[in-house]
Every structure is written in structure tokens, then in C-alpha cells.
C-alpha positions in Angstrom: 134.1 207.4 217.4 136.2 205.6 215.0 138.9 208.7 215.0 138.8 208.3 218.8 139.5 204.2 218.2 142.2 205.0 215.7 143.8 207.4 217.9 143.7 205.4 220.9 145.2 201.9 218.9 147.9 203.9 218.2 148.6 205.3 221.8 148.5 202.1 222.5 150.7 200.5 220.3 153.5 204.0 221.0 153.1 203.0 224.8 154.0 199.0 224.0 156.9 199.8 221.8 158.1 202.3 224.5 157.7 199.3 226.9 159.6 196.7 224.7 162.5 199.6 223.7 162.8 199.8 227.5 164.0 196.5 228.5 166.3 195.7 231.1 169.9 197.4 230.4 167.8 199.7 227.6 166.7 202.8 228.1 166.4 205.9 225.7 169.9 207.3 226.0 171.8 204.4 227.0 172.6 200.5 226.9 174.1 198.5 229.7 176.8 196.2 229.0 178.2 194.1 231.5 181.4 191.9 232.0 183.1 190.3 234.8 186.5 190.3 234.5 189.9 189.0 236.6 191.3 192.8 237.8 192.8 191.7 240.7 194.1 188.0 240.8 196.0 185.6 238.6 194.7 186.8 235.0 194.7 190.4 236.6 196.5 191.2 233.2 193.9 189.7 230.9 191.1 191.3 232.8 192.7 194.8 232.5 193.4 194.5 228.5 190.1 193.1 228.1 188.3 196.2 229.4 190.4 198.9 227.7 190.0 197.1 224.3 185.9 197.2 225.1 185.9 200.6 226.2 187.7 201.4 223.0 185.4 199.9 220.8 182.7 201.6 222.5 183.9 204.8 222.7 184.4 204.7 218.7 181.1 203.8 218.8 179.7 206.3 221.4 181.3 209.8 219.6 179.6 208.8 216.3 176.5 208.9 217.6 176.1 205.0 219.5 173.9 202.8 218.8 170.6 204.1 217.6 171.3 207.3 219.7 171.9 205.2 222.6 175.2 205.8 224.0 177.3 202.2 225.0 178.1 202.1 228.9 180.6 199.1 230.0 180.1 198.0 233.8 182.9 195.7 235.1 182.8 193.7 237.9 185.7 191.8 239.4 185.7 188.2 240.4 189.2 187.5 241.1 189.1 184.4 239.0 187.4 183.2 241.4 184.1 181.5 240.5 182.2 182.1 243.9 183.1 185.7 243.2 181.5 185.2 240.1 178.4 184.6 241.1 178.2 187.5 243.2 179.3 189.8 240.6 176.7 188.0 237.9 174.3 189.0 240.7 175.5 192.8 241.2 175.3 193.4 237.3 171.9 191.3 236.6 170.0 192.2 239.5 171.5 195.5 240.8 172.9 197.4 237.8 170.0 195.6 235.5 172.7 195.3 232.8 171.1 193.9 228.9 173.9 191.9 228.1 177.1 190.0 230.1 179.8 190.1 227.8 183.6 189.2 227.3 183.3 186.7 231.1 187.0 185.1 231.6 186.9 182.1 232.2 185.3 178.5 232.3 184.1 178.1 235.8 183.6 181.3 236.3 181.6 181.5 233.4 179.7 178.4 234.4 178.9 179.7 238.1 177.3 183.1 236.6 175.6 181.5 233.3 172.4 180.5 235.6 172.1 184.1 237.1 172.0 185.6 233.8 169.5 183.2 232.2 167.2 183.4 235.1 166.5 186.8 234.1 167.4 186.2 230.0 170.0 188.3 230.1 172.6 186.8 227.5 176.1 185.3 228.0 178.0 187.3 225.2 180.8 185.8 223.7 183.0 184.6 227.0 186.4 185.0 226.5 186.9 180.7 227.3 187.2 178.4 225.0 185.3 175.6 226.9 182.0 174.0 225.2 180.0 174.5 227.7 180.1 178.4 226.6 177.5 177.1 223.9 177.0 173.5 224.9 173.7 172.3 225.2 171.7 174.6 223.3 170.3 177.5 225.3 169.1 180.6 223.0 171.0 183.0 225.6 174.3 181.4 224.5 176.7 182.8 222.2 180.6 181.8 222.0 183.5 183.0 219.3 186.0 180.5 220.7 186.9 178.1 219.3 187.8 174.8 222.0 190.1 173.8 224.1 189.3 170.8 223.7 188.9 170.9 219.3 192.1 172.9 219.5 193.9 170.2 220.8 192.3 167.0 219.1 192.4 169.3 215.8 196.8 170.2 216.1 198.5 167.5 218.6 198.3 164.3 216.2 199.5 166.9 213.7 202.3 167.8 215.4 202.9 164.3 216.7 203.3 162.8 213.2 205.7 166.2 212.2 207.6 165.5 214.9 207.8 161.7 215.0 207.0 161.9 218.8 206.3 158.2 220.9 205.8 159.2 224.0 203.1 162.5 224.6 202.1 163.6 228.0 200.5 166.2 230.0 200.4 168.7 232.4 197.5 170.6 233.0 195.2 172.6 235.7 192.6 170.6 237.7 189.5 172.4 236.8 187.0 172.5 233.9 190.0 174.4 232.0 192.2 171.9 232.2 189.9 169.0 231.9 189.0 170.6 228.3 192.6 170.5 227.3 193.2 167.0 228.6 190.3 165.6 226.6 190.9 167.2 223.4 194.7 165.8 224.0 193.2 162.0 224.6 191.0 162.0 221.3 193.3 163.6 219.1 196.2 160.6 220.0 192.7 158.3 220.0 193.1 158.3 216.1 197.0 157.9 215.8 196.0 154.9 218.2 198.2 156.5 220.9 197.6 157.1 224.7 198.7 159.4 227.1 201.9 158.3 228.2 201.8 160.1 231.4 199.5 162.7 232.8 199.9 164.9 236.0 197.5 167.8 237.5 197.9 170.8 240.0 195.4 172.9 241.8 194.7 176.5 240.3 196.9 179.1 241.9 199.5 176.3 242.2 203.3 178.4 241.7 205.7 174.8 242.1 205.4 172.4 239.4 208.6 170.5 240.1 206.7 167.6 240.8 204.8 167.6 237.7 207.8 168.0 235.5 209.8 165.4 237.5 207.4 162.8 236.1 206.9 163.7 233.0 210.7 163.7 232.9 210.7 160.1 234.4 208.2 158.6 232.0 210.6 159.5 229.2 208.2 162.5 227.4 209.0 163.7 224.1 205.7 166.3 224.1 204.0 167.2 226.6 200.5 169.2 226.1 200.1 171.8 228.4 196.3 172.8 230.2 198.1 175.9 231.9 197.6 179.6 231.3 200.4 182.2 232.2 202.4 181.6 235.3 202.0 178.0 235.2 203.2 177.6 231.8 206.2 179.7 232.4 206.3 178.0 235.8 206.3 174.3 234.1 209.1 175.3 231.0 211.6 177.0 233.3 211.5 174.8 235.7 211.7 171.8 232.7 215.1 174.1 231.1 216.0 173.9 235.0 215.9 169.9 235.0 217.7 169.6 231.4 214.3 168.3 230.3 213.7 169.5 227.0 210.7 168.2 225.0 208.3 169.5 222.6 205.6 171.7 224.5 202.6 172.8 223.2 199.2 174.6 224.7 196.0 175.8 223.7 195.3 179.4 223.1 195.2 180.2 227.0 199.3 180.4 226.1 198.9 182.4 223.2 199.8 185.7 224.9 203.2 187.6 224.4 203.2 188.0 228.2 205.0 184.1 227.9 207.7 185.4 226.2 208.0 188.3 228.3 208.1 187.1 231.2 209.3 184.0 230.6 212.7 185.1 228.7 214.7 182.8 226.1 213.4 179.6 227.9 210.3 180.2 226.1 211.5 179.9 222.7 210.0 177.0 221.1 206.6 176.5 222.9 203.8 175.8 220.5 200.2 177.1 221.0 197.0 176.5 219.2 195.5 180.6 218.3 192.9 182.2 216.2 193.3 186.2 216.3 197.2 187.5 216.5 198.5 189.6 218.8 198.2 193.5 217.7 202.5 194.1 217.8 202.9 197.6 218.0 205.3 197.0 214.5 203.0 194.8 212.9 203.2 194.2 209.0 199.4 195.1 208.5 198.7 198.6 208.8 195.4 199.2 210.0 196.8 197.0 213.2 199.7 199.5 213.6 197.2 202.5 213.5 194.9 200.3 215.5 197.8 200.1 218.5 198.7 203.2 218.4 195.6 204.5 219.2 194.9 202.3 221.6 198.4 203.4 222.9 197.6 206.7 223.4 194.3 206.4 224.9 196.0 204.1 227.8 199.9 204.4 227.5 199.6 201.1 227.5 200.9 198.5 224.6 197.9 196.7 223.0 197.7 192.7 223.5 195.9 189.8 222.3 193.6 190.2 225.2 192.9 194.1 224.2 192.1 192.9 220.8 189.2 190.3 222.2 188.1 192.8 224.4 187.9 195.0 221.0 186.1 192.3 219.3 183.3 191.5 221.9 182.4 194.8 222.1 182.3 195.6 217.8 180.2 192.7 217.3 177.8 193.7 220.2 177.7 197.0 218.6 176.9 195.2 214.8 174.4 192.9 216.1 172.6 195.9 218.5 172.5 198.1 215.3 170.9 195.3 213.5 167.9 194.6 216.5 167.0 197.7 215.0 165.9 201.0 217.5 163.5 198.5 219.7 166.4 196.8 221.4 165.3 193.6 223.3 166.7 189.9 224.5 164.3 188.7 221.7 165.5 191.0 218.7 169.2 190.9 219.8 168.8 187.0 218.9 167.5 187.5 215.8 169.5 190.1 214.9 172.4 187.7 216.0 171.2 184.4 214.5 171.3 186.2 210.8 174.4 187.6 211.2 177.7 186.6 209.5 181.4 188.5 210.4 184.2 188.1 208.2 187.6 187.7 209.1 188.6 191.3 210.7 191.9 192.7 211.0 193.3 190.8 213.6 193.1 187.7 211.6 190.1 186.1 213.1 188.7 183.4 210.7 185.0 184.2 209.8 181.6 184.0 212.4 178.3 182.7 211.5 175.6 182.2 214.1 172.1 180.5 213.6 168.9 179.6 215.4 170.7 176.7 215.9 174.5 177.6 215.9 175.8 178.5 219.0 180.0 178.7 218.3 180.9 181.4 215.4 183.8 178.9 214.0 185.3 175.8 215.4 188.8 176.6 213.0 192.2 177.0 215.0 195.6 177.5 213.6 199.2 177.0 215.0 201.9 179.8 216.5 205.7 179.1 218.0 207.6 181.3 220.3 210.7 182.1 217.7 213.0 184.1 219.2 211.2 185.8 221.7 207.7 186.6 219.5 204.9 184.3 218.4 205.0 183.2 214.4 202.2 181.9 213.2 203.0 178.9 211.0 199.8 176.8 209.9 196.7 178.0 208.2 193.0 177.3 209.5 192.2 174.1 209.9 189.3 172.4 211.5 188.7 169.4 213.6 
């Protein structure tokens, strides 16, 4: 009788890890990861360099083996930057395709419309590719951001700047969403402690293409800066059509126009432009080799040039992988967070600063650093600093 007890307690306690190692998105051969990512409307760009830098990461990780014998499988959905679209497609993934993890989500409101899909059935928002606070403010355990603010980017470098520059009069122009709003903010409390206001502030709706109007007053109101809450087209939209008008001030934005698509698009008039950053863009002719090898395998995977985007993409997915290896072979919601929450990154080749994470600590690093469009390509020019 007690051989029959001993050998039914453990049949037991086989079938309950078997049920735990078999969460949603977990199975014995595979892991789900999800993302929702723009493939079709105005980030289209992002979306796409975002996924091949994932499915990079995890096909590295998938031909030695994956992740405790379970192979890595990406699912993207596309919302379109669109955040009613991103509900839906937080609803596919979650409910559908029963992924374990959302992970690398552009955007701020879209990331905010699909956050209470996910929690509803504890499926984790992964280090969204936003740099708004609500992507780990207020605390929820199933929250976990690398990005450092919009808003801490932009109260940490403007009064910097401000003072280099010996600027009087700062304005801005900037997105009317939460995007935007970020920026704005982080724009007000940084000239808060030079004792400086706004001098002028104007807004457009996202998906906006004229900005005439919006340069016209900042033009009129005499602006020697002016902060920018705009991403790709609208910042190139804004500058040209500021060259256009003989209005030349000082412009600087947040990491949203850290990309060298500015510059590529955007030509000559572009030279100049100032934008808060972390990670560098992988050139194909960098200085650091492992980023050279880096791009060129990433090159001939896609025949595609790497970007900045590719290399978050890249990043989301590698510290998925660390932090899955770490939960150990029973992979759940529950040992993912620990795993996570005793984790620390160090700075990696693209020049991200270090990431620490706690039972409390939502946001790897709040530390930003400063890039200018010099002749045609982004130069970093400050170190790490912190609000």
C-alpha cells in the first residue's frame, strides 16, 4: 500500500507539472509569441523591420535547439496603427491563436486599447516598442517596458539644449494623441526648471500630411526651438515645409525621430534635427564589428538593409529568449515574472544602456542620450544621462 501511495503522488505530481508546462502559448514543442505590428499604414516601415529583426533573433534561437527544446514561433497581427484595430488583433492572438506572450506592440494607443485584452487572460505586454509611461505605469505585474520616455526624454535633454543654445523662445509642434501629449509634457517640465514656458504650442490629428499651418505660427511667435511630438512623415513634413518658409530654428524630437528613414527621405533639409535615442542604428559600415556582421546577416536573410527598428525587433525577441530560458523547462505567466524580475541585461551591441527589472520595477532604464542629423546620418553626441 505505501508503494501504491508513493507511486500514485508522483503520477500526480508528473500530471500537474505537465498541466503547468502547458499553459497557454506553451506546449511541448513550441512557444507562442505574439506582436501586433503597423504592416500596412503610416509606420508600415517600422512594423516590417520590427518583425524581421524578431524572426531573426528567434531563428538563432530555434536552430540551436530553442528554448528548452521548445522551438520559438512569432505570430503577427496587423493593426494599421490603428488602435480599434488593435483591439481586434489583441483579441485574434489572445483568444484565437492562445499566444503566451504579446511582444514588441507599436505604439501608445494602440498599446493601451489591447493592454486590457491581454491582462484579462494574464498574458503579458512584452516590452512595447513606445516609449509612453503608461507601458509600465501604474504597477500591473503583466507589464514590462525597455523605453525609456517620451516624456523623461524630453524634460531630461530640452533645458540642456536650451541653455547650450542660449534659446528664449521654445515651442512645439506635436501629434494630438497620447504620443504627442507625452512629448508635450516632458517639453513643459523640463523648461518648468529653467523657469520657462512654452512660447507657442500647435497640434494636428494623426495621419495629418499639411503642416503649413503649424509651422506658420511657430514662425509668427518668433521660435528659436521648437520640440517636435511627430514620428516620420510629419517630422519631415514640419522641417521641409519650415526650409520652405525660410524658418530655420533649432528642432529637436524624441526617439520616435531617431530613424535614418528622416534623413532619407527627407534629404539635406534634415541636417541639423536633434533627437533624444538609446540604441544606434545598425549602419551597414558601422565602426563596431559584431554590428557589421550583425547587418550583414540580417542582409542576407531579407535583402533588406537593417534599421533601428530591426535592431528592437532583435532585442525584444533576445530578451524573451534569456528570460524564457531562465523560467526554467515549466514555462508559465508566473515563472516568466520571476525569471524576469531577477534579471539584469547589460548594455548589448547596439549600445543600449543596461536593464534591470524587479518585483517592483517595471521600466529597464529611464537613461536617454542625444543624436543630430550631420550630413545626412545620425552622430551621437551626449553620453547617458538621466532625468
Amino acid at each position: 500500500m505505501k508503494r501504491l501511495l508513493t507511486l500514485l503522488a508522483a503520477s500526480l505530481a508528473l500530471a500537474a507539472g505537465t498541466a503547468l508546462a502547458q499553459s497557454q502559448g506553451v506546449s511541448k514543442n513550441e512557444i507562442l509569441v505574439g506582436s501586433i505590428l503597423d504592416m500596412s499604414g503610416p509606420l508600415a516601415s517600422y512594423g516590417k523591420a520590427v518583425r524581421q529583426g524578431m524572426l531573426l533573433r528567434a531563428e538563432e534561437a530555434n536552430e540551436q535547439g530553442g528554448v528548452h527544446g521548445r522551438k520559438v514561433k512569432l505570430l503577427v497581427e496587423d493593426d494599421g496603427y490603428d488602435p480599434k484595430r488593435a483591439v481586434l488583433a489583441a483579441q485574434k492572438l489572445v483568444n484565437q491563436d492562445k499566444v503566451f506572450i504579446v511582444a514588441g506592440h507599436i505604439g501608445t494607443a494602440q498599446n493601451n486599447a489591447a493592454m486590457p485584452v491581454q491582462f484579462e487572460k494574464n498574458v503579458i505586454n512584452f516590452l512595447p516598442i513606445t516609449a509612453a509611461r503608461e507601458m509600465y505605469e501604474p504597477f500591473n505585474r503583466l507589464k514590462y517596458s525597455f523605453a525609456v520616455t517620451y516624456y523623461d526624454q524630453m524634460r531630461t535633454y530640452l533645458p540642456k539644449l536650451v541653455k547650450e543654445k542660449g534659446s528664449k523662445k521654445v515651442c512645439a509642434i506635436y501629434q494630438d494623441d497620447d504620443f504627442g501629449l507625452e512629448v508635450l509634457r516632458g517639453a513643459e517640465a523640463g523648461l518648468k526648471t529653467l523657469n520657462m514656458e512654452l512660447t507657442e504650442k500647435s497640434s494636428f490629428k494623426r495621419g495629418s500630411t499639411d503642416f503649413s499651418s503649424q509651422v506658420a505660427r511657430a514662425k509668427a511667435a518668433g521660435c528659436e526651438m521648437v520640440v517636435l511630438g511627430t514620428i516620420i512623415r510629419e517630422t519631415i513634413g514640419t522641417i521641409g515645409e519650415a526650409r520652405k518658409a525660410a524658418f530655420n530654428p533649432i528642432f529637436i524630437g524624441t526617439s520616435a525621430v531617431y530613424t535614418e528613414l528622416i534623413h532619407k527621405l527627407g534629404g539635406k533639409a534634415m541636417d541639423g534635427l536633434y533627437g533624444t535615442m538609446t540604441a544606434q542604428i545598425p549602419y551597414p559600415d558601422d565602426p563596431s564589428q559584431a554590428i557589421r556582421f550583425w547587418a550583414n546577416k540580417y542582409k542576407t536573410k531579407f535583402n533588406d538593409d537593417p534599421t533601428l527598428f530591426s535592431a528592437y525587433g532583435y532585442t525584444v525577441m533576445d530578451y524573451f529568449i534569456q528570460a524564457a530560458a531562465k523560467a526554467g523547462p515549466t514555462l508559465t505567466t508566473d515563472s516568466f515574472i520571476k525569471a524576469m524580475d531577477s534579471m539584469s541585461f547589460p548594455t548589448d551591441m547596439f549600445g543600449a544602456p543596461p536593464f534591470t527589472f524587479g518585483p517592483t520595477k517595471r521600466l529597464g532604464s529611464d537613461a536617454s542620450r542625444l543624436s543630430q542629423i550631420v550630413d545626412g546620418r545620425w552622430k551621437v553626441i551626449s553620453d547617458y544621462a538621466k532625468p
